[in-house]
Every structure is written in C-alpha cells, then in structure tokens.
N, CA and C atoms as a LAMMPS dump frame, in Angstrom:
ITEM: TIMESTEP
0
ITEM: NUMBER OF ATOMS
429
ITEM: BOX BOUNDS ff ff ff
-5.0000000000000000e+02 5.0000000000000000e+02
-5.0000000000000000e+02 5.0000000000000000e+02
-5.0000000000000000e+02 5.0000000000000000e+02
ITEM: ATOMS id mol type element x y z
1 1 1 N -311.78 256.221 267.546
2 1 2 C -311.944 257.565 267.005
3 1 3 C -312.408 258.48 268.119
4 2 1 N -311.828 259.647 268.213
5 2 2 C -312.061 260.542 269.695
6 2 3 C -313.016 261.744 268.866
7 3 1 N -313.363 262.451 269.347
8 3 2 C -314.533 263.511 269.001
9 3 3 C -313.523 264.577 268.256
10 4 1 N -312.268 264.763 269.099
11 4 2 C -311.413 265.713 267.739
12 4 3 C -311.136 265.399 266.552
13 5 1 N -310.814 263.865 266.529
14 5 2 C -310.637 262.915 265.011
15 5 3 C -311.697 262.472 264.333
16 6 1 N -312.514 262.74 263.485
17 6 2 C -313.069 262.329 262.911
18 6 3 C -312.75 261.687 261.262
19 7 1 N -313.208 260.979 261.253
20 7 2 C -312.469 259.922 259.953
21 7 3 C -313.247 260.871 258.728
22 8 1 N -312.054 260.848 257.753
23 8 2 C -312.165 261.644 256.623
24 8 3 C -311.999 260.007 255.104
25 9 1 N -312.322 260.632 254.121
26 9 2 C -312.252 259.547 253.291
27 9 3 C -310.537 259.169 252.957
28 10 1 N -309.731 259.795 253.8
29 10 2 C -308.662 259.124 253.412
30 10 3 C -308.404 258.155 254.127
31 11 1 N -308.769 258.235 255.331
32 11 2 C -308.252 257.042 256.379
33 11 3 C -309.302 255.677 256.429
34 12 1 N -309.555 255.715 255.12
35 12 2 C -310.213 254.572 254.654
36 12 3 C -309.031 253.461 253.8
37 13 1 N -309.227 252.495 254.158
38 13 2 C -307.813 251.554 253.013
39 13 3 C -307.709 252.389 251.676
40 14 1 N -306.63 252.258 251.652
41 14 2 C -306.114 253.174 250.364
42 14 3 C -305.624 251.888 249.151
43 15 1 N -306.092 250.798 249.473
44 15 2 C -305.129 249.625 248.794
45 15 3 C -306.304 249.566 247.364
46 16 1 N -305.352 249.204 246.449
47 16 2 C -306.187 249.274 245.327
48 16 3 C -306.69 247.968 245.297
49 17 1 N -307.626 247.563 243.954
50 17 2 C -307.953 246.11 243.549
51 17 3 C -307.263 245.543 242.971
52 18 1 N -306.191 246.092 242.794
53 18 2 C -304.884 245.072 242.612
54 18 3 C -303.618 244.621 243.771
55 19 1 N -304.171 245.038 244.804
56 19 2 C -303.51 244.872 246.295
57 19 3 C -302.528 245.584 246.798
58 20 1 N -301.936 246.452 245.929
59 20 2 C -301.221 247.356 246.318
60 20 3 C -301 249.145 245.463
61 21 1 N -300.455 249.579 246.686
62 21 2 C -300.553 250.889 246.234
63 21 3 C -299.488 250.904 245.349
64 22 1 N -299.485 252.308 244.141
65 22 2 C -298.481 253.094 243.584
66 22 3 C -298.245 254.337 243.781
67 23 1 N -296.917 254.482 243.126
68 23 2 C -296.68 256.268 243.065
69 23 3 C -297.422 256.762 241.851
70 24 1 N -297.455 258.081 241.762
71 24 2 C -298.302 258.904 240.888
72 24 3 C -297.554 258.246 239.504
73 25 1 N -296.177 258.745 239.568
74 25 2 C -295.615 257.999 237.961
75 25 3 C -295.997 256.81 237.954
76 26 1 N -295.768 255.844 238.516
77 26 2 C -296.428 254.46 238.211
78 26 3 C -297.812 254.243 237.922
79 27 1 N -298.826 255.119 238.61
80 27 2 C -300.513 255.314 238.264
81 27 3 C -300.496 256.285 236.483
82 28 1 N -299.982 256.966 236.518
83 28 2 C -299.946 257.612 235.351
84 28 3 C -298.645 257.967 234.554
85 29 1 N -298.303 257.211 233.841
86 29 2 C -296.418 257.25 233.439
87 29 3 C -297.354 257.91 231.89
88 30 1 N -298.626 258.619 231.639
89 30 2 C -298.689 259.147 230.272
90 30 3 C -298.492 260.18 230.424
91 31 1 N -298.835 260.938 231.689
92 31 2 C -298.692 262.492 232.126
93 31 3 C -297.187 262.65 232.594
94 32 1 N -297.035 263.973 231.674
95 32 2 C -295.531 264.616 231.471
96 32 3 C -295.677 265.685 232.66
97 33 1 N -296.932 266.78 232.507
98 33 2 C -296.813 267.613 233.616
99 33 3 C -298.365 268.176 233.91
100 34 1 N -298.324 268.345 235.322
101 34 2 C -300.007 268.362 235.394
102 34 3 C -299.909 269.982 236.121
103 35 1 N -301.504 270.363 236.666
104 35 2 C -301.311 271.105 238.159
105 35 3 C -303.184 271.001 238.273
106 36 1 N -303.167 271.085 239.355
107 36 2 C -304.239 270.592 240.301
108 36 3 C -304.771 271.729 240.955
109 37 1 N -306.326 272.12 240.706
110 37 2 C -305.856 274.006 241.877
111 37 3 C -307.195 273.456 242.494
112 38 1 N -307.8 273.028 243.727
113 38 2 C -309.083 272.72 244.725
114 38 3 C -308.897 273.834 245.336
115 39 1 N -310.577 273.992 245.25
116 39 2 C -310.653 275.247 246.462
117 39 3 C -311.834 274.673 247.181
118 40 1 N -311.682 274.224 248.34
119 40 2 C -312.801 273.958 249.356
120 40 3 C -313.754 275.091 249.749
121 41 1 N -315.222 275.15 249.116
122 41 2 C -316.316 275.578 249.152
123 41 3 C -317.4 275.673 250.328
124 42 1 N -317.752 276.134 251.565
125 42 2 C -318.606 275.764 252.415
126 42 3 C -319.833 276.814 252.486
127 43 1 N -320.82 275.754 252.388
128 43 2 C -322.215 276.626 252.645
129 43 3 C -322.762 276.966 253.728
130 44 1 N -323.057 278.09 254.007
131 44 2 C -323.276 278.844 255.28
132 44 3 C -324.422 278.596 255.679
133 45 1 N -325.942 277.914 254.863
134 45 2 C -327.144 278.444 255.025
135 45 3 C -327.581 276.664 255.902
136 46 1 N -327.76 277.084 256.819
137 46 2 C -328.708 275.97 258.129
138 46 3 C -329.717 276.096 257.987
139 47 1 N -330.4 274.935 258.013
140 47 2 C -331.565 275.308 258.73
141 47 3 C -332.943 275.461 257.666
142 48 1 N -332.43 275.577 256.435
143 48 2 C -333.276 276.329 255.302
144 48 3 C -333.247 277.658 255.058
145 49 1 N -332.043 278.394 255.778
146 49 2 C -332.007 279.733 255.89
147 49 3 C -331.281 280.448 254.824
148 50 1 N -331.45 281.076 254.108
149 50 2 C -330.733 281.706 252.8
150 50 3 C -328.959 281.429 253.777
151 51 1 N -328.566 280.878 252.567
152 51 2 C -327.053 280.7 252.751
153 51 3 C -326.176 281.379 251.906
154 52 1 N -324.84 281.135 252.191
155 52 2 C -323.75 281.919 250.737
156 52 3 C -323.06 280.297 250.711
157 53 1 N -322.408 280.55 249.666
158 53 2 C -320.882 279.863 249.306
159 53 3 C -319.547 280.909 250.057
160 54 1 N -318.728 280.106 250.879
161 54 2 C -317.523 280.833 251.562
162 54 3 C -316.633 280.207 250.966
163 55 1 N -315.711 280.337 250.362
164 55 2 C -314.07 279.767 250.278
165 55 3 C -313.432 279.108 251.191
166 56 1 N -313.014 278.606 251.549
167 56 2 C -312.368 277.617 252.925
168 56 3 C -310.584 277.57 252.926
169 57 1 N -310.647 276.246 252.388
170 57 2 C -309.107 275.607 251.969
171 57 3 C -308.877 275.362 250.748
172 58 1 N -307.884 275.983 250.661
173 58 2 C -306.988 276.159 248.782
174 58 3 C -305.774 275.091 248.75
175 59 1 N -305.675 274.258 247.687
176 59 2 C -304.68 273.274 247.832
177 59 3 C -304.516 273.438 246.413
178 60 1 N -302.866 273.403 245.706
179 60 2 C -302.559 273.44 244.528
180 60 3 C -301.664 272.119 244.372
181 61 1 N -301.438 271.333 243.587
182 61 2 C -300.511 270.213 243.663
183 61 3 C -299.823 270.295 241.801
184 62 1 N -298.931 269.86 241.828
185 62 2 C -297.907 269.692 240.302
186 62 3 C -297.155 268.746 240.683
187 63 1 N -296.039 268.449 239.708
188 63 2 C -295.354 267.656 239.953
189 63 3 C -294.288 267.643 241.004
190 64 1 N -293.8 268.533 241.818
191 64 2 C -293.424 268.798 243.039
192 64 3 C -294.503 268.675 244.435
193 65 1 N -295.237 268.551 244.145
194 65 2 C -296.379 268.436 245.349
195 65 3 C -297.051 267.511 244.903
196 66 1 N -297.545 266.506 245.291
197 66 2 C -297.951 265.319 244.257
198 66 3 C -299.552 265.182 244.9
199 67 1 N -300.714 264.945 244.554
200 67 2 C -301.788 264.591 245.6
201 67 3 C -302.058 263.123 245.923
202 68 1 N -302.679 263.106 246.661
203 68 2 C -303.056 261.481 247.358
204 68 3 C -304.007 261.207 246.572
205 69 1 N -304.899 260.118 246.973
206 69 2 C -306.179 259.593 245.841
207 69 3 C -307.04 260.472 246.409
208 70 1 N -307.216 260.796 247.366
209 70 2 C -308.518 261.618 248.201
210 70 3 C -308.211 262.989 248.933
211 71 1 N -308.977 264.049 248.538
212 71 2 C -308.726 265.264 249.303
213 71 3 C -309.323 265.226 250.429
214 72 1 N -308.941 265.512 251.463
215 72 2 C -310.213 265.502 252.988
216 72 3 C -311.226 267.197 252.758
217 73 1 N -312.112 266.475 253.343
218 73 2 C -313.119 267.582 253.637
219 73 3 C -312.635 268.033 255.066
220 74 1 N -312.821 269.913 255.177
221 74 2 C -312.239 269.971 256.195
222 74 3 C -313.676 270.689 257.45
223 75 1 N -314.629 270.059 257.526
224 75 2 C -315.888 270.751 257.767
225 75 3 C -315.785 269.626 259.269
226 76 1 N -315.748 270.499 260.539
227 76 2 C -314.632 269.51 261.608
228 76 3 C -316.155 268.691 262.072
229 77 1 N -317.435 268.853 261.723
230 77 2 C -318.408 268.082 261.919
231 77 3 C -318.925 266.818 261.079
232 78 1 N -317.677 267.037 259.944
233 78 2 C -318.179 265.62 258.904
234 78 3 C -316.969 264.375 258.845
235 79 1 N -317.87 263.294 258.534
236 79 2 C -317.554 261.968 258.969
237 79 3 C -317.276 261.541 257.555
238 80 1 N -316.057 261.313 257.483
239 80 2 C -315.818 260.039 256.133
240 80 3 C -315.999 261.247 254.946
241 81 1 N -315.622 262.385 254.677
242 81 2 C -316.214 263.303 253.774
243 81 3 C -314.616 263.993 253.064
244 82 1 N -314.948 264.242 251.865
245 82 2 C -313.786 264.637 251.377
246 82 3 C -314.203 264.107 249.544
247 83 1 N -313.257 263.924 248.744
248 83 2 C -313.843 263.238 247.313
249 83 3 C -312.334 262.259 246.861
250 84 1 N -312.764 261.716 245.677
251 84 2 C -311.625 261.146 244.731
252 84 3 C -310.968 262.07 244.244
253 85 1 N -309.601 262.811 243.866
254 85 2 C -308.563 263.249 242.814
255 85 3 C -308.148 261.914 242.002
256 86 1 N -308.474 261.457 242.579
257 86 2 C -307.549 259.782 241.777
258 86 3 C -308.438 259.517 240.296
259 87 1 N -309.997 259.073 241.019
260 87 2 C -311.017 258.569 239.682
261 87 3 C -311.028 259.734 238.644
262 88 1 N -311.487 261.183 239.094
263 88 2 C -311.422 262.57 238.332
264 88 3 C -309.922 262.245 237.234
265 89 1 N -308.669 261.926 237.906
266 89 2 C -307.687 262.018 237.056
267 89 3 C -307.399 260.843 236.372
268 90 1 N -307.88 259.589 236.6
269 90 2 C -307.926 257.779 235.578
270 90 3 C -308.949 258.338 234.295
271 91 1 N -310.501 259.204 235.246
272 91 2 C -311.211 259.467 233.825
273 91 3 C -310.339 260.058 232.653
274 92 1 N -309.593 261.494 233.342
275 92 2 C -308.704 262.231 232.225
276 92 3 C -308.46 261.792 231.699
277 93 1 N -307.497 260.736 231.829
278 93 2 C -305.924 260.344 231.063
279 93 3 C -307.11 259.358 230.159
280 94 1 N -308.371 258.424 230.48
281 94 2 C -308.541 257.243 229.862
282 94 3 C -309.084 257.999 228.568
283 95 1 N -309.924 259.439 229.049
284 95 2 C -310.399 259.946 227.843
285 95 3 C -309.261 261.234 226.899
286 96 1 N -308.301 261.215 227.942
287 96 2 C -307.137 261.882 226.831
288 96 3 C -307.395 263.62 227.112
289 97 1 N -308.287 263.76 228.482
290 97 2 C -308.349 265.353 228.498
291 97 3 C -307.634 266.099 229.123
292 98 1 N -307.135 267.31 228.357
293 98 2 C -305.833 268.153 229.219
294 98 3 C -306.818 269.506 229.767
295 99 1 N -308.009 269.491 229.763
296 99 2 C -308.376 270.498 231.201
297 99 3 C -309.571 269.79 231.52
298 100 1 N -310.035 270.451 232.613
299 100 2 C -310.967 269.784 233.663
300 100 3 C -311.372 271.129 234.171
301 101 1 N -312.633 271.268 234.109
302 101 2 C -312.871 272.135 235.22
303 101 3 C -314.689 271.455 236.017
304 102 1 N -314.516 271.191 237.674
305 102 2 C -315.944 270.809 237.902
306 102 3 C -315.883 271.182 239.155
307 103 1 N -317.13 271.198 240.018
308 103 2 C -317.495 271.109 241.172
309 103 3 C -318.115 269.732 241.735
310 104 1 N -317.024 269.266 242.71
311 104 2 C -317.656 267.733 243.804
312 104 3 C -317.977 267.909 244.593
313 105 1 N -318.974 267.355 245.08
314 105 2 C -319.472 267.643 246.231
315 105 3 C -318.748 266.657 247.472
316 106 1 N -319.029 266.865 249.026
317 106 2 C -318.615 266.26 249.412
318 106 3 C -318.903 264.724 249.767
319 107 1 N -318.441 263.671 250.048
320 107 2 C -318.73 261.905 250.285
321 107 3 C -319.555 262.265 251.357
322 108 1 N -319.217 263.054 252.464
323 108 2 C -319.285 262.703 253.958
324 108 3 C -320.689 263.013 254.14
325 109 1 N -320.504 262.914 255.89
326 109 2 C -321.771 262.948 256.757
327 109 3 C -321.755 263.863 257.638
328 110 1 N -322.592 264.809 258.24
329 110 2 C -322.45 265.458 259.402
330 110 3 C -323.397 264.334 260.416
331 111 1 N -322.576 264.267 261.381
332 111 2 C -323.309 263.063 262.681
333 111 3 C -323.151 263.597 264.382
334 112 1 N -323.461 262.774 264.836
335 112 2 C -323.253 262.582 266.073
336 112 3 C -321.955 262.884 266.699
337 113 1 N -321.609 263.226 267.796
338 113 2 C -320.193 263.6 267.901
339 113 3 C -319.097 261.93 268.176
340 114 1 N -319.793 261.431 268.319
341 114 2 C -319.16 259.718 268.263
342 114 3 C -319.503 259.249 266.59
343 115 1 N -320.437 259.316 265.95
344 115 2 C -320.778 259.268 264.37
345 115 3 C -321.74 258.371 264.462
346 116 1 N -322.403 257.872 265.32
347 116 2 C -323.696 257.127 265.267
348 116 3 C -324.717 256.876 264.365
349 117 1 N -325.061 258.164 264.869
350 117 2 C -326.413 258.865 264.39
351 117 3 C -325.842 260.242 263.119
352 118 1 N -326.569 260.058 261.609
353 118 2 C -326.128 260.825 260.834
354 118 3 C -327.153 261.395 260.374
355 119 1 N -326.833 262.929 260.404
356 119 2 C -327.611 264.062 260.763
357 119 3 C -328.212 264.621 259.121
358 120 1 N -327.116 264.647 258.658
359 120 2 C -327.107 265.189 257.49
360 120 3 C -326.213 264.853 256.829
361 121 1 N -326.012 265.133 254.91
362 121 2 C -325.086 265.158 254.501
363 121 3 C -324.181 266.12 254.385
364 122 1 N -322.918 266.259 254.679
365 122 2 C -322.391 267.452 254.443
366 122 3 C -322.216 268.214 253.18
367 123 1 N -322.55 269.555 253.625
368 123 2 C -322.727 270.473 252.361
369 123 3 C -321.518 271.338 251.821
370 124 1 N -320.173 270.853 252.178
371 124 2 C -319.161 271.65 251.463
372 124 3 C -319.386 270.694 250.471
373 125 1 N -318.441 271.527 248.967
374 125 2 C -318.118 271.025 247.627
375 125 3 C -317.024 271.94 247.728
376 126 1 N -315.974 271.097 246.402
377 126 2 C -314.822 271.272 246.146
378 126 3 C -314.669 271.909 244.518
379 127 1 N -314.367 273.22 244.073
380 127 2 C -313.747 273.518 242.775
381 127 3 C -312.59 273.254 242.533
382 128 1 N -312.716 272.379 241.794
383 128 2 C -311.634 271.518 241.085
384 128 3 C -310.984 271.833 239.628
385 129 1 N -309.968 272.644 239.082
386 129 2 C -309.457 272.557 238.166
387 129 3 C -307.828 271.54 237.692
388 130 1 N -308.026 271.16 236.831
389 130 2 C -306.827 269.747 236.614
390 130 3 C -306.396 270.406 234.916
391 131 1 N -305.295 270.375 234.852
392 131 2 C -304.403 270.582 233.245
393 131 3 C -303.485 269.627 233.456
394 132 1 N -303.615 268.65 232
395 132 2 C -302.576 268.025 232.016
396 132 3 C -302.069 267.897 231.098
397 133 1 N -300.709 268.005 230.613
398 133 2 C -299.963 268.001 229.423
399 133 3 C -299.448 266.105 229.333
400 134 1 N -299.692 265.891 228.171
401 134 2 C -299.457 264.234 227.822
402 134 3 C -298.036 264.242 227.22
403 135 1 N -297.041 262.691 227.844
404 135 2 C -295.975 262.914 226.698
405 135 3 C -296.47 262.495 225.795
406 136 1 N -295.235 262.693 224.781
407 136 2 C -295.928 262.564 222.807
408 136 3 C -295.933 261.427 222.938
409 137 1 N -294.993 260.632 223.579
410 137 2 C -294.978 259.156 223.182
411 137 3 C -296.171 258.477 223.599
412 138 1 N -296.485 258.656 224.479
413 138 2 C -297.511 257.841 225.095
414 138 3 C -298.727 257.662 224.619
415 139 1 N -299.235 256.515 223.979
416 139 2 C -300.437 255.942 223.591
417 139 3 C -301.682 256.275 224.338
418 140 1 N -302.834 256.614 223.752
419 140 2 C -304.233 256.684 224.347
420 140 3 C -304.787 255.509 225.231
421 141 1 N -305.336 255.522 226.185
422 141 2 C -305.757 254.501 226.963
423 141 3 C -306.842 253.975 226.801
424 142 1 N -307.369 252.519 226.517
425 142 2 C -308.413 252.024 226.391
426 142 3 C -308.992 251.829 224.679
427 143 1 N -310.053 251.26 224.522
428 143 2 C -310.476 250.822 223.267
429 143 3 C -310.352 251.997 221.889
C-alpha cells in the first residue's frame, strides 16, 4: 500500500460465507426496482473547534447502475473507511421495507501515512436513502 492508496473497505475480500460472490439479481431476485441516492457528508470541525457538515460525493445507483456491497469513504486520510449498502439492503428485503432513510457513519480510521499508528476515527458519514419496489410474486423473507 503506497501513501496515495490507502485501503478503503472495499478492498477487503468481498467473498461471502458461502464462498462465493453474486450478482445483485441473484442476492435479491425479490426486488423488481430499487434507487439508492448517498451523499457523502464531511465534518469540518478539528481539533474541538466548532465544525459544519459539507456535502462531498453524491452517488445514485438503480437498476442500470448497480452498487457493490461497500461504498468507499472518500476522506484521502482514512484507512479501511467507507460502510455496507449490502447489510442496509438484506435488512430491507428480510423486513419487507420499501423506504429507508438513515445516516452511517464511517468504518474507517484516520492514521499514519503508512497506517500504523491510528489517529482517530474518521468523521465523514453517509445520507443514505434506498426505495424499493417488491415483485408481487415474491414471498417475505424469513420466519
């Protein structure tokens, strides 16, 4: 890992506990049509110093743009940082909900410029809205 690359939570194994990956239809064949709207959140305030919330990076995904299991955090000082879209969208479907609206915070770390030593946690969060329309056919998941 070089000081420009820093590892985000995607470039962590992506392999599930069943040993292999799927496509989105194969992870969710109940969802007919979704859309996904993240807006990457970063806090300005160091130090203990009165901060704001800034807007960052906007990512929309549907069924033409599909998302990965993990969004990256894009804060170029954090290590391993970013969240799940994947678990957020297994909860949906298991509990049958067609909106979502929350704020995640980020996994990562702010560290060392090699990642040694970890400084802090990083303080971006992600607004997350998810709609998903179910086909009719498809049965509820779980007990």
């Amino acid at each position: 890992m070089t000081q420009d690359k820093r590892e985000k939570l995607s470039d962590r194994s992506t392999t599930s506990i069943f040993g292999k990956e799927v496509t989105f239809q194969e992870a969710f064949p109940q969802i007919e049509n979704f859309s996904i709207d993240i807006e990457e959140v970063v806090y300005t305030g160091y130090g203990g110093g009165i901060g704001r919330d800034v807007p960052h990076a906007k990512e929309q995904y549907d069924k033409n743009h599909l998302p990965r299991e993990y969004f990256d955090c894009h804060n170029p000082r954090c290590y391993k940082g970013g969240f799940s879209i994947g678990s957020i969208l297994r909860q949906m479907v298991h509990e049958r909900q067609t909106y979502l609206e929350t704020l995640e915070g980020c996994r990562g770390y702010e560290g060392s410029p090699k990642g040694r030593r970890k400084h802090r946690d990083c303080t971006n969060s992600f607004s997350v809205k998810i709609t998903i329309k179910y086909k009719e056919d498809s049965p509820p998941i779980g007990p």
